[in-house]
C-alpha positions in Angstrom: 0.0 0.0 0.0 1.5 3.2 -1.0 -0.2 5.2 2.3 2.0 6.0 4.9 -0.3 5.2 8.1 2.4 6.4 10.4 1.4 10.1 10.7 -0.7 12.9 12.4 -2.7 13.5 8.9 -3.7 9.8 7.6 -5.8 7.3 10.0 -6.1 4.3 8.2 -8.2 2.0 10.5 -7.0 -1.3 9.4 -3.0 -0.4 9.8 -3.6 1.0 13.3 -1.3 -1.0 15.6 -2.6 -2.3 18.4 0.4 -0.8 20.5 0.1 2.9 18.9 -1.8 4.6 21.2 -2.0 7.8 19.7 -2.8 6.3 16.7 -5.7 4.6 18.5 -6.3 7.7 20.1 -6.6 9.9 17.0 -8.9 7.0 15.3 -11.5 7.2 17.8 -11.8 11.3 18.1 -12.3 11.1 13.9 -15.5 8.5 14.8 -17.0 10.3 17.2 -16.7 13.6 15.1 -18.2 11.4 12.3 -21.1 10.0 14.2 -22.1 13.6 15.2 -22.0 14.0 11.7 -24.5 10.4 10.8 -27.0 11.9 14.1 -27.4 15.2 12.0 -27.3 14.4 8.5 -30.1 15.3 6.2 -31.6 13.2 4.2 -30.4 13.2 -0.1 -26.7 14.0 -1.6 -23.7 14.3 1.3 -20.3 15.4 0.4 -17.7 14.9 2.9 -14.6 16.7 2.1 -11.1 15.8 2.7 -12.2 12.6 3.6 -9.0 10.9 3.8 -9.2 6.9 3.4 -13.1 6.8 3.8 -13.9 5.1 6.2 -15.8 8.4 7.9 -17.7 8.9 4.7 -19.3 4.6 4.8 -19.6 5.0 8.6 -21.9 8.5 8.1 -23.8 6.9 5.0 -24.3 3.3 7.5 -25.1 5.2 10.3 -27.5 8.0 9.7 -31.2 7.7 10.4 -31.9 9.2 6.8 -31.1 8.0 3.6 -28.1 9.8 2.1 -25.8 9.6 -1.4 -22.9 9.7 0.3 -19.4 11.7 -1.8 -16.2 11.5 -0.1 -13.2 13.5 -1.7 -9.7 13.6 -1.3 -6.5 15.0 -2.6 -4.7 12.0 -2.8 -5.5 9.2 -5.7 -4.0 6.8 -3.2 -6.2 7.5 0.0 -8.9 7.7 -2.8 -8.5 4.1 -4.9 -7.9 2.8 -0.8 -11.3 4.2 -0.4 -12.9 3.0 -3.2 -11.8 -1.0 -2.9 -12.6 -1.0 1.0 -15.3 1.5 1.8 -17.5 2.0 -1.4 -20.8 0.6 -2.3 -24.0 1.2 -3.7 -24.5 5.0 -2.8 -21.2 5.6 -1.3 -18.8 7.0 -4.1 -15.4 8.4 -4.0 -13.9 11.2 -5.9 -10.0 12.8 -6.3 -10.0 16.3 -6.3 -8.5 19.2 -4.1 -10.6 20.6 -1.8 -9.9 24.3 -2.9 -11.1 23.4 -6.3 -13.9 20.9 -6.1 -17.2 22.1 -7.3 -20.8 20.5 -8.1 -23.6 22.1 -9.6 -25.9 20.1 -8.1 -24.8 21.0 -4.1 -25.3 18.8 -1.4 -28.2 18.8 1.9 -25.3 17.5 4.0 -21.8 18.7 4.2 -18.6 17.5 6.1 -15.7 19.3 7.2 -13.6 17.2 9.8 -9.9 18.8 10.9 -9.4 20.7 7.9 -10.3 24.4 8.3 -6.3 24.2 10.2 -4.7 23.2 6.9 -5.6 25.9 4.8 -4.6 29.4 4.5 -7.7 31.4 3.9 -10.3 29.0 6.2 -12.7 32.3 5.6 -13.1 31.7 2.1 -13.0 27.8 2.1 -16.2 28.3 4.2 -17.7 30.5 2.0 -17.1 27.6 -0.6 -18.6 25.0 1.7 -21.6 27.1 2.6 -22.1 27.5 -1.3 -21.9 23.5 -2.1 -24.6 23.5 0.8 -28.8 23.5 -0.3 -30.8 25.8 1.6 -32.0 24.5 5.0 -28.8 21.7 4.4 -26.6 21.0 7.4 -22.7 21.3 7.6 -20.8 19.4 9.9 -17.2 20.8 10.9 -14.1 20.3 13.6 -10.9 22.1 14.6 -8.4 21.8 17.0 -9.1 24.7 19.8 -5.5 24.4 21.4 -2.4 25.5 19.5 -1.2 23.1 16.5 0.6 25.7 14.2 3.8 25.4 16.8 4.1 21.8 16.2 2.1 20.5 13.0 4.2 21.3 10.4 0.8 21.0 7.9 -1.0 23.1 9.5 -1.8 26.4 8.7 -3.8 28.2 11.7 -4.9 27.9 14.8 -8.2 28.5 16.5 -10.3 29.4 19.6 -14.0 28.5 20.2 -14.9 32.1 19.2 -12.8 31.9 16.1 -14.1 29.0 14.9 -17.7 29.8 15.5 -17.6 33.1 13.8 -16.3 31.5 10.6 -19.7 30.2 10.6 -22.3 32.7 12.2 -21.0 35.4 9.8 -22.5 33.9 6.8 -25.8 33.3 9.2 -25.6 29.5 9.9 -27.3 28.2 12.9 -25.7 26.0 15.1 -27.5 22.8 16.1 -25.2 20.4 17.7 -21.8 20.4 19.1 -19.7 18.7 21.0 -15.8 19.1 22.6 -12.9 16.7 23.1 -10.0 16.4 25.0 -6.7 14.4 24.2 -3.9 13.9 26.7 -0.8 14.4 24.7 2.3 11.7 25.6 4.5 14.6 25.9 7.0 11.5 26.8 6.9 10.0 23.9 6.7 13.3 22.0 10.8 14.3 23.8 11.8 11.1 23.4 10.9 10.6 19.6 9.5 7.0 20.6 6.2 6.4 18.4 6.5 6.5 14.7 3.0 8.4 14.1 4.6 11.4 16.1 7.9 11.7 13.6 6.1 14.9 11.8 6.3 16.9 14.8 8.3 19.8 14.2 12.0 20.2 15.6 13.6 22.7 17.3 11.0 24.0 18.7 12.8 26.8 20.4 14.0 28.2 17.1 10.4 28.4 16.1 8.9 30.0 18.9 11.9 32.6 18.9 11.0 33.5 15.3 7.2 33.1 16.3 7.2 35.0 20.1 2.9 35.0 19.6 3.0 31.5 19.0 4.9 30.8 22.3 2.9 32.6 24.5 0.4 30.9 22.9 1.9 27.5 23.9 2.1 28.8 27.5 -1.5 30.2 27.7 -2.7 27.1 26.7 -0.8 24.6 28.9 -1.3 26.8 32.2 -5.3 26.2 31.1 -5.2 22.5 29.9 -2.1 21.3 30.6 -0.7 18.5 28.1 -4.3 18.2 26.1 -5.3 18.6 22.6 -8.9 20.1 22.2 -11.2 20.0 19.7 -14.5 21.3 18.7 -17.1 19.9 16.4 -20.5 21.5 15.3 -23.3 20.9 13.4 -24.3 24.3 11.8 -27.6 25.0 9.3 -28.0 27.3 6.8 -31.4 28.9 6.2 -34.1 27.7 4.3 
């Protein structure tokens, strides 16, 4: 298989060894987000973007209460002919496309967003996007990290607060109508000592960074004296008007 399982931005469930525990971890925040996603789901087409491997996208289209056409689509062809041979079926399809690009005339009642607003540049306008992709009185379903990740994610692009996050969203006039937080203690032992293979992409030299990035370290700090060593993250449901 030509996925690399053994990093922070690819869970695939079937290579998850049963002694990485962040790996485990990770897996079972990205099912929870997903079931949010199933319990809210409207009923007709459902894109669910950046979808990764795709096993989020068949658990959504299983698990929801409504009937849904469920589209999951992904950058990479590899995480996408995965996808295809172990997740589709009838009414579950798979698509390669960048997420900045992708378009369809024909939008979507239910859209899904999971831990990717932090990779992008402009999240503003890749909202905008989503909520345009979305049918009136459809439902999208998004999640970010809430503590720090800039500092030591080298892929991702920004970092967020509960308020941020939420007014990405209430701008354009969305509703919110389900949400739900998370909390993951980090292995800040394993992190120093180097000693699981999933936690190779965090960045080096930390100190360099945060002396070239001061707001970033206090950032760091602020965070810790609240949470200590946890990750947070937020997931909501949001509706747009009818």
């Amino acid at each position: 298989m030509l996925l690399d399982p053994d990093t922070l931005e690819r869970v695939v469930p079937d290579e998850v060894d049963p002694d990485d525990a962040t790996g485990r971890a990770a897996l079972e925040l990205h099912l929870d987000r997903y079931r949010l996603a199933a319990r809210e789901a409207r009923p007709g087409r459902l894109l669910d973007i950046a979808c990764g491997v795709g096993y989020g996208t068949r658990l959504v289209a299983d698990e929801a209460p409504v009937a849904v056409a469920a589209l999951g689509v992904d950058i990479s062809p590899e995480a996408i002919a995965y996808a295809r041979t172990r997740y589709g079926r009838p009414g579950v399809d798979f698509r390669v496309a960048n997420a900045l690009e992708f378009e369809d005339d024909e939008r979507f009642d239910t859209v899904v967003s999971l831990e990717t607003l932090e990779h992008i540049p402009e999240p503003s306008k890749f909202v905008a996007r989503l909520i345009g992709m979305l049918r009136p009185g459809g439902v999208l379903v998004a999640s970010v990290p809430v503590t720090p990740s800039v500092d030591v994610n080298p892929h991702h692009r920004c970092d967020f607060t509960e308020r941020s996050f939420r007014r990405l969203f209430t701008e354009h006039g969305l509703t919110e109508q389900a949400s739900f937080r998370q909390v993951q203690q980090v292995p800040i032992l394993a992190v120093l000592r180097g000693s699981e293979r999933r936690l190779a992409d965090v960045k080096r030299s930390l100190p360099a960074y945060y002396v070239r990035h001061p707001d970033a370290a206090l950032r760091r700090i602020w965070a810790t004296v609240r949470h200590g060593f946890t990750n947070r993250y937020v997931t909501i449901a949001w509706k747009r008007p009818g």
